[in-house]
C-alpha positions in Angstrom: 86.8 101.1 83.9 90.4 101.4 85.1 92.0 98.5 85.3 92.8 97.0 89.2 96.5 96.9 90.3 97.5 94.5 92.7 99.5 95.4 95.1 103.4 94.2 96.0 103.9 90.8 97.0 106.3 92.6 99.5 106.8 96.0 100.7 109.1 97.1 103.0 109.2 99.8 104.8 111.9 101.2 107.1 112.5 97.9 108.7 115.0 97.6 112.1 115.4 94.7 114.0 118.0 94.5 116.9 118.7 91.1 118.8 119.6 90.5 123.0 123.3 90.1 123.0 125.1 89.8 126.6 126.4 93.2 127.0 122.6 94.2 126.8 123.4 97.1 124.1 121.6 94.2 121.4 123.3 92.8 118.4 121.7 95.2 114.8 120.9 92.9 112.5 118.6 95.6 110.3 119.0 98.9 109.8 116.7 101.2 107.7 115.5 98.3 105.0 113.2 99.3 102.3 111.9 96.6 99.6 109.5 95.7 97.4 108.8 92.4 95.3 106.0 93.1 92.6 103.5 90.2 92.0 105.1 87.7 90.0 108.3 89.0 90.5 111.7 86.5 91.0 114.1 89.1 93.4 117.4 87.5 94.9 119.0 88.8 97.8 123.0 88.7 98.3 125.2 89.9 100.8 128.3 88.8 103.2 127.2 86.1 106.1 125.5 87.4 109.0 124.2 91.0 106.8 120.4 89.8 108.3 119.0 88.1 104.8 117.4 85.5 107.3 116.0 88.2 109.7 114.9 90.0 106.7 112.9 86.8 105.5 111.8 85.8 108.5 109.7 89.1 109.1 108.6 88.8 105.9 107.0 85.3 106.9 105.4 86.5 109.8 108.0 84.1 112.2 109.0 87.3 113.6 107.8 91.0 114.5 110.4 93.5 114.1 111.4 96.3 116.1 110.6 99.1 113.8 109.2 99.6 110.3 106.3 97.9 108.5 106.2 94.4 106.6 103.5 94.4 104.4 102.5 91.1 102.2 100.0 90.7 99.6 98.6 94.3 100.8 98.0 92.6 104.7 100.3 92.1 107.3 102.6 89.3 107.1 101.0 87.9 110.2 97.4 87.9 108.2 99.0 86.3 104.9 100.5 83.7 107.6 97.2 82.9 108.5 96.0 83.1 104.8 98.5 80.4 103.9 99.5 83.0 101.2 102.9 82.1 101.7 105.3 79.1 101.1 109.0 78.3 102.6 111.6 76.1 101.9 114.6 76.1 103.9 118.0 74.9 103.4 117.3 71.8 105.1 114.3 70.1 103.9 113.2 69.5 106.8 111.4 66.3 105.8 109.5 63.4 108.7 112.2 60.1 107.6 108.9 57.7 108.7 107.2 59.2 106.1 106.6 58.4 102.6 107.6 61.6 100.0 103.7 61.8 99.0 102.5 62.1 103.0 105.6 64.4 103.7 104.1 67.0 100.7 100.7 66.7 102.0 101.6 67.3 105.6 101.3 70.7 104.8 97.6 70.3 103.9 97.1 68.8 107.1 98.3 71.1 109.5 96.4 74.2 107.5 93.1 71.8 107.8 92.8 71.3 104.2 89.9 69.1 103.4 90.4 68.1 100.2 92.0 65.2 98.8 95.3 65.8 100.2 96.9 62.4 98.2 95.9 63.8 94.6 96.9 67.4 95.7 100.5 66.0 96.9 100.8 63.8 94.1 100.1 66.7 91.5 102.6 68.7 93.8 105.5 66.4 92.8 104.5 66.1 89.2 104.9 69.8 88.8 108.3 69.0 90.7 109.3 66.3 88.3 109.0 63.4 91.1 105.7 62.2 90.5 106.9 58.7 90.1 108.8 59.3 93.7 105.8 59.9 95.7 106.1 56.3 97.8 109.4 56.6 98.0 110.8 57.3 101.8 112.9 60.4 102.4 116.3 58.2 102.6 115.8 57.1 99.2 116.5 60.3 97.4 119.7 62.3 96.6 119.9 65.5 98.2 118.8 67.5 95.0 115.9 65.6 95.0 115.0 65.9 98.7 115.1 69.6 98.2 112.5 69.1 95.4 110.4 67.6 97.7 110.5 70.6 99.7 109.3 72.8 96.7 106.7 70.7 96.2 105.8 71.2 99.7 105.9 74.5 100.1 103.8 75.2 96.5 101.0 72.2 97.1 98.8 74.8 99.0 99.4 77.3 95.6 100.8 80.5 97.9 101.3 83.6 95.9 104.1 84.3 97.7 107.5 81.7 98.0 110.4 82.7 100.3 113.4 80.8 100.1 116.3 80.5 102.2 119.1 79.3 100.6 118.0 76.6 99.4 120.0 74.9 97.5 123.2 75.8 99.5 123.8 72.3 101.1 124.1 70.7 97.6 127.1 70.0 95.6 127.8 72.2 92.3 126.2 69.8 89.7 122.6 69.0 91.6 122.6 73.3 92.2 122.7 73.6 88.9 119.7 70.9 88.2 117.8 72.7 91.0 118.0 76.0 89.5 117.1 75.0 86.1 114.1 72.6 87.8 113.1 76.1 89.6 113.5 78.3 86.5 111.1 75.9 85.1 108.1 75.9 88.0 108.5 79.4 88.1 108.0 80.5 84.2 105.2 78.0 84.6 103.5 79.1 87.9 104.7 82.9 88.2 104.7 83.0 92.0 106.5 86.0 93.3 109.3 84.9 95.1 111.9 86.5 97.5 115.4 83.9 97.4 117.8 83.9 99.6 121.3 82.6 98.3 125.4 83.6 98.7 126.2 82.5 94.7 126.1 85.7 92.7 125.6 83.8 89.2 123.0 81.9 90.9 121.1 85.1 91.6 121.6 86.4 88.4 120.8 83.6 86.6 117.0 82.9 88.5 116.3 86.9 88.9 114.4 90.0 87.9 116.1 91.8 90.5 119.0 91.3 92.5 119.0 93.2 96.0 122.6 93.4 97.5 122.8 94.0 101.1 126.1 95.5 103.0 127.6 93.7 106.5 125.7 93.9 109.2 123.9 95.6 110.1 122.0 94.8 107.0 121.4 97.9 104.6 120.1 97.9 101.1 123.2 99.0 99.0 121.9 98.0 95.7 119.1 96.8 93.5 120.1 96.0 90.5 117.4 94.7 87.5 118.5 91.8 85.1 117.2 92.3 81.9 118.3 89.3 80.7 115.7 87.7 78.2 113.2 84.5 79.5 112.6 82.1 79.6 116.8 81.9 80.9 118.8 79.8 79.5 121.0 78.1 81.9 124.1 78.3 79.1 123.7 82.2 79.1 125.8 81.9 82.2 129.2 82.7 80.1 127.5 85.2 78.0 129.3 89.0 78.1 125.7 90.3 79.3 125.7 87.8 82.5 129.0 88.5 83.8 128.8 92.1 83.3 126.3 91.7 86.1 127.9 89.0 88.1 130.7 92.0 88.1 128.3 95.1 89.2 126.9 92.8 91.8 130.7 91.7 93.1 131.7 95.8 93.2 127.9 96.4 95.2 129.4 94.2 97.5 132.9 95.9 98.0 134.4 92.2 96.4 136.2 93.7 93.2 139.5 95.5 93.4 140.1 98.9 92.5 142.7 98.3 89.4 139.6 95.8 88.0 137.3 98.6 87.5 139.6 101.7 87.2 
């Protein structure tokens, strides 16, 4: 019997998305995009401010229908995988109720999808795989930012999605609780193997956490690039001065137009 193949996480197909502007010729923020994320696959994508990374996520989520092109998810729409609670997001802000205790804020997201089971030992488990069990009465206010931005991880993977999109994430956070949230996501990833599509503007960051790193060009957004790290896992965070890492640190800098000539002459 041949074996079954599961589809993409994400495929992508030809995607344009315009938005309203004032002069009522519409702002491009997509143009022509075509992508896939295999299951179980980590794929980052990079490009300058405004090149539609958001847009692109967004559609992928199902929080908005395009103008053109199809988004499929999990071999459904990305409306039906909505529905499905297939898919988990964290944001850059966290997002999390103050008046709530970290345990209640996790299992919030049980509650609103009419989860009936027990919601306290699913939440709780959530954090452990997190590394704040020992957090979970704590109140929002309580925690550094790093770990605030766990809580949204654990929030977003407590309903187990097969897919995780994440929006720059850790992009509010100083340098040194970055670098514990990428090694604390390196971690829940090699251990859960969700496919996830992440959002982020630091190039070693991408390299670091990927399979694949997609570049996009300036709006409106265009794949120019997608380039696979073969770098061995489980990563380890200290390969991040190795020749191997910043020779793709570098391609990913010329994909996005941000190395001069004489540098690669």
């Amino acid at each position: 019997m041949a074996a079954v193949v599961a589809p993409p996480a994400i495929d992508v197909r030809g995607l344009a998305h315009r938005y309203p502007s004032p002069d009522g010729d519409g702002l491009v923020a997509l143009d022509g995009i075509g992508l896939t994320v295999g299951a179980g696959e980590f794929v980052s994508l990079v490009g300058p401010s405004g090149c539609g990374k958001t847009t692109l996520l967004r559609a992928v989520g199902g929080l908005l229908q395009p103008e053109h092109g199809e988004v499929l998810v999990l071999g459904g729409t990305a409306a039906a995988a909505r529905r499905a609670h297939s898919i988990g997001l964290v944001a850059q802000d966290p997002g999390l109720l103050p008046w709530r205790s970290v345990e209640d804020n996790v299992a919030l997201t049980l509650q609103l999808t009419g989860d009936d089971g027990d919601r306290g030992e699913r939440a709780r488990g959530a954090l452990e795989r997190v590394g704040l069990g020992e957090f979970a009465a704590y109140r929002p206010r309580e925690l550094s930012g790093g770990m605030r931005q766990r809580v949204a991880l654990a929030r977003a993977l407590v309903h187990e999605p097969q897919l995780l999109l994440m929006d720059e994430p850790f992009g509010a956070l100083d340098e040194l609780s970055r670098e514990d949230l990428c090694v604390e996501l390196l971690r829940v990833w090699e251990r859960e193997r969700v496919s996830v599509l992440f959002v982020t503007h630091s190039i070693r960051e991408a390299v670091l956490l990927s399979d694949r790193v997609v570049v996009m060009s300036a709006a409106p957004g265009r794949v120019v690039a997608d380039i696979s790290i073969a770098l061995p896992r489980p990563r380890d965070p200290r390969a991040d001065d190795s020749p191997e890492f910043n020779a793709y640190v570098h391609e990913i800098r010329m994909a996005l137009g941000r190395v001069p000539a004489e540098a690669h002459s």
